[in-house]
C-alpha positions as CSV (number, residue, x, y, z in Angstrom):
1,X,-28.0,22.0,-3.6
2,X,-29.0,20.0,-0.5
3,X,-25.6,19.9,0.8
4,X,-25.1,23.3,-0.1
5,X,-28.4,24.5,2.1
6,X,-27.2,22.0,5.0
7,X,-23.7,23.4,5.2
8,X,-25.5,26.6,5.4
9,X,-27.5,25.8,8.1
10,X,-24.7,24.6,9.9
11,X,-22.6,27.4,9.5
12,X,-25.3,29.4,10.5
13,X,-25.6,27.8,13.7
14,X,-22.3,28.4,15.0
15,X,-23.2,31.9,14.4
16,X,-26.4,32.0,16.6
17,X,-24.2,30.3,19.1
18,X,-21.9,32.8,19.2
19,X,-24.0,35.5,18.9
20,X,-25.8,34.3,22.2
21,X,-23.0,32.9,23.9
22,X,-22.5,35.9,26.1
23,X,-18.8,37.0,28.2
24,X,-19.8,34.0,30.7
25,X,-19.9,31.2,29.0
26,X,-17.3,28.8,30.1
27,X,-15.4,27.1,27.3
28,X,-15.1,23.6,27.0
29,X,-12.1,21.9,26.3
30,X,-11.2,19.2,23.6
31,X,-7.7,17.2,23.6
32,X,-7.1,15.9,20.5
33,X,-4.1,12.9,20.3
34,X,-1.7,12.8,17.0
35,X,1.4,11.0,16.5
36,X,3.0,13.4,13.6
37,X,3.9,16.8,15.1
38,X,3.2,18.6,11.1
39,X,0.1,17.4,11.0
40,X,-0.7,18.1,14.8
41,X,0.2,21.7,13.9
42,X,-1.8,22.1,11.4
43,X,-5.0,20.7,13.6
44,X,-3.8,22.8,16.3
45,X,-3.8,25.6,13.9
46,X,-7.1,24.8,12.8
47,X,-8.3,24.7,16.5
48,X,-7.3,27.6,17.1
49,X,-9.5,29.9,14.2
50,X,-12.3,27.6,14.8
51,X,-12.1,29.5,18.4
52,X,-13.6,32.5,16.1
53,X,-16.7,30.2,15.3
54,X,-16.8,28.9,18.5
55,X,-15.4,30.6,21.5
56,X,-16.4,28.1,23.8
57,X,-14.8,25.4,22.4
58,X,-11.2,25.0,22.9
59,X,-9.2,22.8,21.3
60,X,-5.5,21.3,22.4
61,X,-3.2,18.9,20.2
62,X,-1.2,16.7,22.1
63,X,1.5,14.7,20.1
64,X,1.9,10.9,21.4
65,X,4.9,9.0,19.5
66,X,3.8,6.3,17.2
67,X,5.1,3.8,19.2
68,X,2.9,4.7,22.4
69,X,-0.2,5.6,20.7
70,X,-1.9,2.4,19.8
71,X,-1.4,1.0,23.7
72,X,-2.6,4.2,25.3
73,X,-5.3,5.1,23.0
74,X,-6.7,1.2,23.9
75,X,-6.1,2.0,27.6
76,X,-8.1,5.3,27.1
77,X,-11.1,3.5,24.9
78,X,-10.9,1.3,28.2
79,X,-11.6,4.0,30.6
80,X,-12.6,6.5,29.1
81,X,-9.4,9.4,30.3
82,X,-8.1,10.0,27.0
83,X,-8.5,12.3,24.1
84,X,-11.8,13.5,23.1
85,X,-10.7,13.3,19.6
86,X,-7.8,11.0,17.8
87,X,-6.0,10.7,14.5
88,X,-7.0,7.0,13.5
89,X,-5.6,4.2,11.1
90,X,-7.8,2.0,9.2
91,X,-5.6,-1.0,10.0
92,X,-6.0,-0.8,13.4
93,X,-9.8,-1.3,13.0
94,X,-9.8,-4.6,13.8
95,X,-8.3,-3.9,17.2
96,X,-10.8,-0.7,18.1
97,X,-14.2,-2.1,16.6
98,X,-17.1,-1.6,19.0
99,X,-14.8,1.1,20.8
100,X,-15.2,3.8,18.1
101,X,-18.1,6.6,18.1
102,X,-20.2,6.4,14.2
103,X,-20.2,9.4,12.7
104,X,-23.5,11.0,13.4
105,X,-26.1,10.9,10.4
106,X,-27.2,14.3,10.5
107,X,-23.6,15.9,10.4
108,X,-22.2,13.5,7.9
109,X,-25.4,11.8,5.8
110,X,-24.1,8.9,4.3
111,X,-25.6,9.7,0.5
112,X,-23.7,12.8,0.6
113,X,-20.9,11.1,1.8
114,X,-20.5,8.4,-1.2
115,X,-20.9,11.3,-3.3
116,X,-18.5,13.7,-2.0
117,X,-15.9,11.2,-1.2
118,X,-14.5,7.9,-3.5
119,X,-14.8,4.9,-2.8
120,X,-16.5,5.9,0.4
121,X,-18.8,2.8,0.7
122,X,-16.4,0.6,-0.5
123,X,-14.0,1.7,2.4
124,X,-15.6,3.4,5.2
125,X,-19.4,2.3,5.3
126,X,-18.5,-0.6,7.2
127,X,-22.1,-1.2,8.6
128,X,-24.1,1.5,8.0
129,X,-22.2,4.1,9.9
130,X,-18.7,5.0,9.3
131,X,-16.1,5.7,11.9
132,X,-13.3,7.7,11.4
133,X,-12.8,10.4,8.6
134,X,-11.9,9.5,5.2
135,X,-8.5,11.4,4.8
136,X,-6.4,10.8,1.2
137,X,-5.1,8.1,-0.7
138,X,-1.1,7.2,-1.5
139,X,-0.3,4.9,-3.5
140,X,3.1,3.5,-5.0
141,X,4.5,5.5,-8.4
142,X,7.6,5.7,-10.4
143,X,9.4,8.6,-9.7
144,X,12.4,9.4,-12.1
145,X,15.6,11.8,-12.5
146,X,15.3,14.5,-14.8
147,X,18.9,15.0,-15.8
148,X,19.2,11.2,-16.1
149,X,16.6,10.7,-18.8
150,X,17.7,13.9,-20.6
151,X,21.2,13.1,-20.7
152,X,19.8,9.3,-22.7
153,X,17.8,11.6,-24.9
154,X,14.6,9.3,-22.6
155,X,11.4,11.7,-23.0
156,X,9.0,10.2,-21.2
157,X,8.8,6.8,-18.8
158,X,7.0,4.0,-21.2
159,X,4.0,2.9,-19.6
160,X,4.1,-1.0,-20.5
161,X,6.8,-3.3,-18.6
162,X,8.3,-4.6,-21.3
163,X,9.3,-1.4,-22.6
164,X,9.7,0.2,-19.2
165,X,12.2,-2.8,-18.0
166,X,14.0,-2.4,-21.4
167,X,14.4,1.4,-20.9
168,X,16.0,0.1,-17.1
169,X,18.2,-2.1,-18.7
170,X,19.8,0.5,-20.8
171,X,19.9,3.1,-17.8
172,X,21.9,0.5,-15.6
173,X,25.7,1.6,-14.7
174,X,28.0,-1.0,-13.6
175,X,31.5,-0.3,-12.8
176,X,34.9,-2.8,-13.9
177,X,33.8,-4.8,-10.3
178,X,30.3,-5.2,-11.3
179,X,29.2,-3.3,-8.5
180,X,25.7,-1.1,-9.4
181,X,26.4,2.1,-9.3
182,X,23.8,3.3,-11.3
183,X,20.0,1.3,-11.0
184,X,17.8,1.7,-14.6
185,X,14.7,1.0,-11.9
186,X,15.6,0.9,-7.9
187,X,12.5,-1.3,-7.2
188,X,13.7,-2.6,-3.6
189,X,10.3,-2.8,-2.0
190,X,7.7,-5.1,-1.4
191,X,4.8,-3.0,-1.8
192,X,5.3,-3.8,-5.9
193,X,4.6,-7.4,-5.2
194,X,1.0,-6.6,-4.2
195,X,0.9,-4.3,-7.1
196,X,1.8,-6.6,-8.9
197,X,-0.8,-9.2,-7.8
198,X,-3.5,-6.7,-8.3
199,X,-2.4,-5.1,-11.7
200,X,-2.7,-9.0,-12.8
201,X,-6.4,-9.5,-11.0
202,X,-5.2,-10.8,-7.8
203,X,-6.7,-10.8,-4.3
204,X,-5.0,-11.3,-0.7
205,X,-8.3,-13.0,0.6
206,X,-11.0,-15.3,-0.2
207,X,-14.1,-16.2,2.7
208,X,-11.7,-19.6,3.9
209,X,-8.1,-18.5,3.6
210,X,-5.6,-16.4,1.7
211,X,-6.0,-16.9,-2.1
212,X,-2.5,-14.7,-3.0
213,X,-0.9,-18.1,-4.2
214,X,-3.8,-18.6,-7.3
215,X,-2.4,-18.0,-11.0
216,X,-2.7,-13.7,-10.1
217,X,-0.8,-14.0,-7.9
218,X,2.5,-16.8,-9.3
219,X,1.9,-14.4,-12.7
220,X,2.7,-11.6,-10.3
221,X,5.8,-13.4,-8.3
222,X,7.2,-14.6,-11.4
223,X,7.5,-10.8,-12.6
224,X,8.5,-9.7,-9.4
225,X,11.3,-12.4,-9.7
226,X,12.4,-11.1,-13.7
227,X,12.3,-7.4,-12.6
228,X,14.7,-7.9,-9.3
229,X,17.0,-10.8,-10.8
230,X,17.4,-8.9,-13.8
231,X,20.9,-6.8,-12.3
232,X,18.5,-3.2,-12.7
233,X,18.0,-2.8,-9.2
234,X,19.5,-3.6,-5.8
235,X,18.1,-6.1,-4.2
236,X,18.6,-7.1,-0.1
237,X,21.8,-9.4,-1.1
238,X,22.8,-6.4,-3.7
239,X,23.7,-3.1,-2.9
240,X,23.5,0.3,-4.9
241,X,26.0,2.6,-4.7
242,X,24.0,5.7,-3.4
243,X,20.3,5.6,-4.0
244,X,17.8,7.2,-5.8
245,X,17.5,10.4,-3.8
246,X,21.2,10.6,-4.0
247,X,21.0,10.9,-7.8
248,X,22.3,6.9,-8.1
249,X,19.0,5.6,-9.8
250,X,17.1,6.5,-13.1
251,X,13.9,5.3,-11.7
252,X,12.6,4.2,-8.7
253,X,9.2,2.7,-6.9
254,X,8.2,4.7,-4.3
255,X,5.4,5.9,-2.1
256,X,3.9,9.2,-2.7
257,X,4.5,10.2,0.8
258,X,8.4,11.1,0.0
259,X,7.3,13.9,-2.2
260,X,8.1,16.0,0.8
261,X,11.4,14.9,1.5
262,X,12.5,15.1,-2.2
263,X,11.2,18.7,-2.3
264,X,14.5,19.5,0.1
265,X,16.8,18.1,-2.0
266,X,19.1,19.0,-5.0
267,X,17.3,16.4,-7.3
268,X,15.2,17.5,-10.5
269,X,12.5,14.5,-10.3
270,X,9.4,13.9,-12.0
271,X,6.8,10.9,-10.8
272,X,4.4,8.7,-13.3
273,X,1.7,5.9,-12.7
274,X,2.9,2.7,-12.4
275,X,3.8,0.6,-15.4
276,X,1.4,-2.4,-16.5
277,X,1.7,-5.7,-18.4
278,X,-0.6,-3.4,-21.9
279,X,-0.3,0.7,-20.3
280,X,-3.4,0.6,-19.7
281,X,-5.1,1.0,-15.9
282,X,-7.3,-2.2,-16.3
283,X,-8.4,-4.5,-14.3
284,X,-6.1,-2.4,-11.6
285,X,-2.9,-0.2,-11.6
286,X,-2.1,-1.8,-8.0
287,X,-2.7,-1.5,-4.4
288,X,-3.6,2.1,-2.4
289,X,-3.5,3.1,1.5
290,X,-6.7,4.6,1.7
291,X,-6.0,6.7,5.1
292,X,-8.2,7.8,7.6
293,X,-8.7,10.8,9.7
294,X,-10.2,12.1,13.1
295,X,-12.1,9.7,14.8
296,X,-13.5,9.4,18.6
297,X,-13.8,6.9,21.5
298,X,-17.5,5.7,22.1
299,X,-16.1,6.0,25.7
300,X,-16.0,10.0,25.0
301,X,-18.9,11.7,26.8
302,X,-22.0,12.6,24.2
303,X,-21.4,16.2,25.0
304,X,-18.1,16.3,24.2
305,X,-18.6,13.8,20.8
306,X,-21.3,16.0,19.5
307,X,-18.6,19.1,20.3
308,X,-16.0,17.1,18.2
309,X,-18.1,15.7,15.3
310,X,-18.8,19.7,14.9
311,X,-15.4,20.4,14.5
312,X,-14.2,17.9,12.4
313,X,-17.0,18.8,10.3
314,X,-16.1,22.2,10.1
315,X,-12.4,21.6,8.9
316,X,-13.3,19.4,6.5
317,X,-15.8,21.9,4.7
318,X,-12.3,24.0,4.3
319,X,-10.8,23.0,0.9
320,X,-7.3,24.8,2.1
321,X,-7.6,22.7,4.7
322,X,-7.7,19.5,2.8
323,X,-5.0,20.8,0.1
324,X,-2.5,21.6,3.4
325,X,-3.1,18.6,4.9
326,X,-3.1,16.3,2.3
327,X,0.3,17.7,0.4
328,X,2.1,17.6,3.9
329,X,1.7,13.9,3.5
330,X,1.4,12.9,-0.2
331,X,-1.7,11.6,-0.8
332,X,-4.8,12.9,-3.1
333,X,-8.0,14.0,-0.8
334,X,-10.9,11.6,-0.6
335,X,-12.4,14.4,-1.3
336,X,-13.2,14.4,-5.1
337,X,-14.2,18.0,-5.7
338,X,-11.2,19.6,-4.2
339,X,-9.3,17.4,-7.1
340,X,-10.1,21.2,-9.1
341,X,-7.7,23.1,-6.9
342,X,-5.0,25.0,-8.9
343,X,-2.8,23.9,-5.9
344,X,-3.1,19.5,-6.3
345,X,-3.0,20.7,-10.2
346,X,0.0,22.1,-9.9
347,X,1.9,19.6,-7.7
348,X,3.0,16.1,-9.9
349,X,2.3,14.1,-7.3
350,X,-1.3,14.9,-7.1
351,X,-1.6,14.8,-10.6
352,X,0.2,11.4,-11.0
353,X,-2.1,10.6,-8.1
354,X,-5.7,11.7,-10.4
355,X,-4.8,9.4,-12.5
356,X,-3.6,6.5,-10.8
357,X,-5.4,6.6,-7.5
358,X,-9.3,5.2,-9.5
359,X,-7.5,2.4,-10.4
360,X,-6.0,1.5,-6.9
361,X,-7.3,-1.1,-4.9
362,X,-8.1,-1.2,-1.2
363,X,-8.0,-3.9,0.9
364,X,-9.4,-3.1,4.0
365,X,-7.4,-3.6,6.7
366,X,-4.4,-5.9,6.6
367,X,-3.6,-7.9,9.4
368,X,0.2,-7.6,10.4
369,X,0.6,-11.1,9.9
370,X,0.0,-10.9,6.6
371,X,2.7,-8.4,6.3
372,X,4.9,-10.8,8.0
373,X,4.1,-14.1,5.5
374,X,4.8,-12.3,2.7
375,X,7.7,-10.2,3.8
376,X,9.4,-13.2,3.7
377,X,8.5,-14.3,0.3
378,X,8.9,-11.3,-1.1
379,X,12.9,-11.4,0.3
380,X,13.1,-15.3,-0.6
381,X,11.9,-14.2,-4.0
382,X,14.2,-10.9,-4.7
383,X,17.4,-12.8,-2.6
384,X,17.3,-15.9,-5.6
385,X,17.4,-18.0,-2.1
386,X,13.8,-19.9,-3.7
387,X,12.1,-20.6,-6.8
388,X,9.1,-17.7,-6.7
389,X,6.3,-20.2,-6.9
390,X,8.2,-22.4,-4.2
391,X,8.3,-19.5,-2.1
392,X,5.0,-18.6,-3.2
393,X,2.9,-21.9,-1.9
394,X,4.9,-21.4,1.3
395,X,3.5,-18.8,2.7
396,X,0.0,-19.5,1.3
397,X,0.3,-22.3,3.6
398,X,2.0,-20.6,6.8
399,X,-0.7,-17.5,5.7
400,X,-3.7,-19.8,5.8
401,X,-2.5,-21.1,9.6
402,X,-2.7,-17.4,10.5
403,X,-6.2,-16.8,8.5
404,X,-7.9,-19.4,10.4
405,X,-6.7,-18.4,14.3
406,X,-6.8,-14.3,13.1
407,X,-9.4,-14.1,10.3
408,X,-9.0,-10.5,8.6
409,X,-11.9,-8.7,9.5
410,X,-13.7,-6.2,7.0
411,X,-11.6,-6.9,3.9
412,X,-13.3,-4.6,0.8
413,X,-10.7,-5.7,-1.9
414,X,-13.3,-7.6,-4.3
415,X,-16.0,-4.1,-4.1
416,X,-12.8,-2.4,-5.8
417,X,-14.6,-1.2,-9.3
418,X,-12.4,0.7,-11.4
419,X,-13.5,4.1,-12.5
420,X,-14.7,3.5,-15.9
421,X,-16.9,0.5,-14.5
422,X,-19.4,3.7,-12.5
């Protein structure tokens, strides 16, 4: 009720404002910085009916490439000529901290934020404020061709490994040259090692170095090791004849984000949670991306923050809104109560998602050299170049060189609590 009354109050005064804005009142104007032209559209789009509310507010969406984003949007924190508003990445936190505007409290109260949004104060109240929007989580899943499983009279993907590797290993094609030509389980990723390490308790991080190298984490190498040696799925050294999305693989570990892409293609897929050591979700199904939205500079005028808190408030009171923007890039909205909408309930992702996504863990954000360590462990490991604990005590050591010149900074992996724990 009280965030019913306080949306209504703000609604209400956007109305008032507009009602006594008068012919003469000059608009101000809002630049707001993406680096994905689908999603810029659909802010742009979203500027422009917000025009209806607020006539005075303009809104432009200027698409910067990936690659150019990150050095220009420090350049503009820096001097302040920039955008007024910015898409934002949780990882690159570390790099904008003290440069990013919090959320005011009166907008956006932080009770009604951990209520409205999961895991909010596990991932976004980083010190009694917050500072960019909670967006949506991906995570990995197993997605799987139809006609394949039909055709071995498969009805539905087991839910333990064992079972699930066993169903692989009977879905494998190899032709008279031994060459692959058909994975049970294309698994040629390294986002299933930290699954992996999660799903068996594991953590990246401890207060004095990495801790990825404790029993979690060799349990979790040394399945990593039996899934990719095992001849069901290509490996860096080992090549598939096609791929998945060419109709080469029974199953395969991907992201959620290539729902899109496998909606343009002539593939009859399905997607389920990702397999664990019993079926069940406990202690954790694996690792999530928990991705944020708008945020803006602290070097942004206060008129112009106020003007685009308001708007990012106002889309994000627009379940359509949230639904759009959230399919376009396969993730569920951190927005529990749109979870209802016949749209996410009808799309498998979003449902595979419902399931999976309370049982993900965040880490906060990863430093790239962490990515880099155990990139190279995870190839070392699937390659059969070194023994997986070898490999594994390794990179704890290079990682801990890196942990204590570049400590990660607000790392939330050990406040993961899984659903059924409140």
């Amino acid at each position: 009720m009280v965030r019913t009354v306080r949306n209504a109050v703000f609604v209400t005064t956007l109305a008032l404002i507009l009602a006594t804005a008068g012919p003469a009142l000059a608009a101000t104007e809002l630049v707001l910085w993406d680096w994905y032209d689908q999603r810029g559209a659909l802010y742009q789009e979203m500027a422009d009916k917000y025009r209806e509310v607020r006539p005075d507010v303009h809104i432009k969406v200027e698409i910067v490439p990936w690659e150019e984003f990150w050095s220009k949007l420090a350049l503009a924190a820096s001097t302040g000529v920039g955008p007024d508003l910015n898409e934002f990445h949780n990882e690159q936190y570390a790099a904008f901290a003290g440069h990013l505007a919090p959320f005011p409290a009166d907008l956006f109260p932080l009770d009604e934020m951990a209520e409205n949004y999961i895991h909010f104060d596990q991932a976004f109240n980083y010190d009694g404020a917050f500072y960019f929007m909670p967006g949506g989580i991906m995570t990995g899943g197993i997605f799987y061709n139809r006609n394949i499983l039909v055709q071995s009279g498969v009805e539905e993907v087991p839910r333990a490994w064992d079972d699930f590797l066993g169903l692989a290993r009977k879905l494998t094609r190899i032709d008279a040259d031994n060459n692959l030509i058909q994975a049970g389980f294309s698994a040629n990723d390294m986002g299933l090692m930290l699954d992996l390490l999660y799903q068996n308790g594991g953590y990246l991080y401890g207060p004095n170095g990495v801790t990825w190298g404790e029993a979690p984490g060799i349990r979790a190498v040394n399945q990593l090791a039996d899934i990719m040696l095992s001849g069901i799925s290509e490996t860096p050294t080992r090549t598939l004849t096609g791929s998945f999305e060419g109709g080469n693989a029974a199953m395969a570990y991907r992201w959620t984000h290539i729902g899109g892409y496998l909606n343009t293609l002539d593939l009859e897929w399905g997607v389920t949670v990702l397999p664990t050591e019993t079926g069940d979700s406990l202690p954790a199904r694996g690792r999530n991306n928990y991705e944020s939205g708008l945020a803006v500079m602290a070097s942004v005028p206060p008129e112009k923050q106020r003007l685009a808190f308001e708007f990012i408030k106002w889309i994000h009171e627009d379940d359509e809104f949230l639904v759009r923007l959230n399919t376009l890039i396969g993730r569920i909205p951190a927005k529990v109560s749109v979870w209802s909408h016949p749209e996410l309930l009808d799309n498998p992702i979003m449902r595979m998602l419902m399931e999976q996504a309370p049982y993900t863990v965040f880490a906060g954000p990863i430093p790239g050299w962490t990515w880099e360590v155990l990139y190279v462990t995870w190839e070392d490991i699937v390659t059969g170049r070194v023994a997986p604990e070898t490999a594994l005590a390794e990179s704890v050591l290079i990682g801990n060189a890196h942990f204590a010149e570049d400590p990660p900074l607000y790392i939330v992996e050990r406040e993961y609590r899984p659903s059924t724990e409140g």
